[in-house]
Structure formats: C-alpha cells, structure tokens
C-alpha positions in Angstrom: 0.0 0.0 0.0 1.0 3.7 -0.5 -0.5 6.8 0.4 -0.9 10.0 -2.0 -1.0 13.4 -0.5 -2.8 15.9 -2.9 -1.0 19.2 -2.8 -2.3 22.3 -4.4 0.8 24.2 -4.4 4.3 24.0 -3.4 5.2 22.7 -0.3 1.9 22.7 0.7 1.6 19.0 1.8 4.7 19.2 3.9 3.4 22.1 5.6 0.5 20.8 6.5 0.9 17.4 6.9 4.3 17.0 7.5 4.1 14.6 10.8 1.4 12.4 8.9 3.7 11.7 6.5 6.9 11.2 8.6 5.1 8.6 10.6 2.9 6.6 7.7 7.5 6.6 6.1 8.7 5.6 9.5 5.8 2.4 9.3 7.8 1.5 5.8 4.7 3.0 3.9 5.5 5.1 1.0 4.2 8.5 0.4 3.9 10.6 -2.9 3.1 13.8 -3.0 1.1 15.0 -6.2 1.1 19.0 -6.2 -0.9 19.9 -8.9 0.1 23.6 -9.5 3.1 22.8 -10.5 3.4 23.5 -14.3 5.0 25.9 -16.2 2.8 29.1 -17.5 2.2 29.6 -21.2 3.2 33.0 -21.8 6.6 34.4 -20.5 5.4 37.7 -19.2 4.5 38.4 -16.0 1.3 40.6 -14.2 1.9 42.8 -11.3 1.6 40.8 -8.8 3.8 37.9 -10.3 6.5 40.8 -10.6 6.0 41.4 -6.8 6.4 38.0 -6.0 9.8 37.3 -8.1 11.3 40.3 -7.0 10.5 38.6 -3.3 12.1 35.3 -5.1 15.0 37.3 -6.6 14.4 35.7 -10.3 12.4 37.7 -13.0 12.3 34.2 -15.2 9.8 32.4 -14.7 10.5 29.3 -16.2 13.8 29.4 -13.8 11.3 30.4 -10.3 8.9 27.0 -11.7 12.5 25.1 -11.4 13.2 26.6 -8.3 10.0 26.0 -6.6 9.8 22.3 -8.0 13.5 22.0 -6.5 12.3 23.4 -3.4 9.0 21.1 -3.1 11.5 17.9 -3.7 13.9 19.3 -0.7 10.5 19.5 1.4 9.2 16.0 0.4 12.6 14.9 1.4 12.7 15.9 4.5 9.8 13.7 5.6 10.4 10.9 3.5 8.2 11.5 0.8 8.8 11.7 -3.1 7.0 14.0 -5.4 5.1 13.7 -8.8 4.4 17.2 -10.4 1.2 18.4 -12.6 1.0 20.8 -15.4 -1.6 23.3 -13.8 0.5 26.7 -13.8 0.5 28.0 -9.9 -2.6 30.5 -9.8 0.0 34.0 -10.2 0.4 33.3 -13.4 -3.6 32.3 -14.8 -5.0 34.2 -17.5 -8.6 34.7 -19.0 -9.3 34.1 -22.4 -8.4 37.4 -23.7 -4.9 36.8 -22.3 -5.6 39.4 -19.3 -3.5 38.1 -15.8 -6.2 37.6 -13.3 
C-alpha cells in the first residue's frame, strides 16, 4: 500500500501534513506527493503581482522560479520521507482569461 497526499501548491503538503507523512514513512509505507500547480505558465510575461512575488524570489524568469519552486518542493518531500510527482496546472500568479488578461 501507498498513500498519495494531494498538494495544491508548493510545499503545501509538507506544511500541512508534515508529521502524517513522517510517521505513515517511518511504518515503511510510502508516500507521494502530487502538487498539482506545478506547471509551467504559457506566456513568458509576468502581471503585477507575479512581478512582486519574483522580486521577493529574486528571479524575474519564470520558467527558472517554476524550477526553483519544484526543486524546493522535492527538498521539502525529502525531508519527511516522501517523493513527489508534479502536474502541469500553472500556480494561480500566473492564470489568464481568455483574452490573455492576468487575473
């Protein structure tokens, strides 16, 4: 048997589920983490607030802030024992509507 934490976003599992995890890896179950919002966005640019946030991450690329979030997420996983499978779903900063406006 395994167990499959859902995680919307980065890190998220870990953070809040950390010690459930840790103990179902110390009973010799495994534990993947699938964080969904983990893809890369479609367009290159970035909105306001996206700009705000990789100035906070000190990286104005945002295919290189996907890789560092991903890398990030896997050092989390780690920690508690647990490996990680990522989605395509861009993280939510980086959505647009149809017209190509950021939301």
């Amino acid at each position: 048997m395994r167990r499959i934490i859902i995680s919307p976003h980065f890190a998220d599992a870990v953070l809040s589920c950390g010690g459930i995890i840790w103990e179902a890896v110390k009973k010799g179950v495994p534990v993947e983490i699938w964080t969904v919002c983990a893809g890369y966005p479609e367009a290159a640019g970035l909105s306001e607030l996206a700009t705000r946030i990789h100035a906070q991450w000190r990286t104005g690329d945002v295919f290189e802030a996907v890789d560092l979030r991903r890398a990030e997420d896997r050092a989390a996983a780690a920690e508690v024992g647990a490996s990680v499978r990522h989605f395509s779903t861009p993280d939510c900063i980086y959505h647009t509507d149809s017209s190509g406006t950021y939301l």
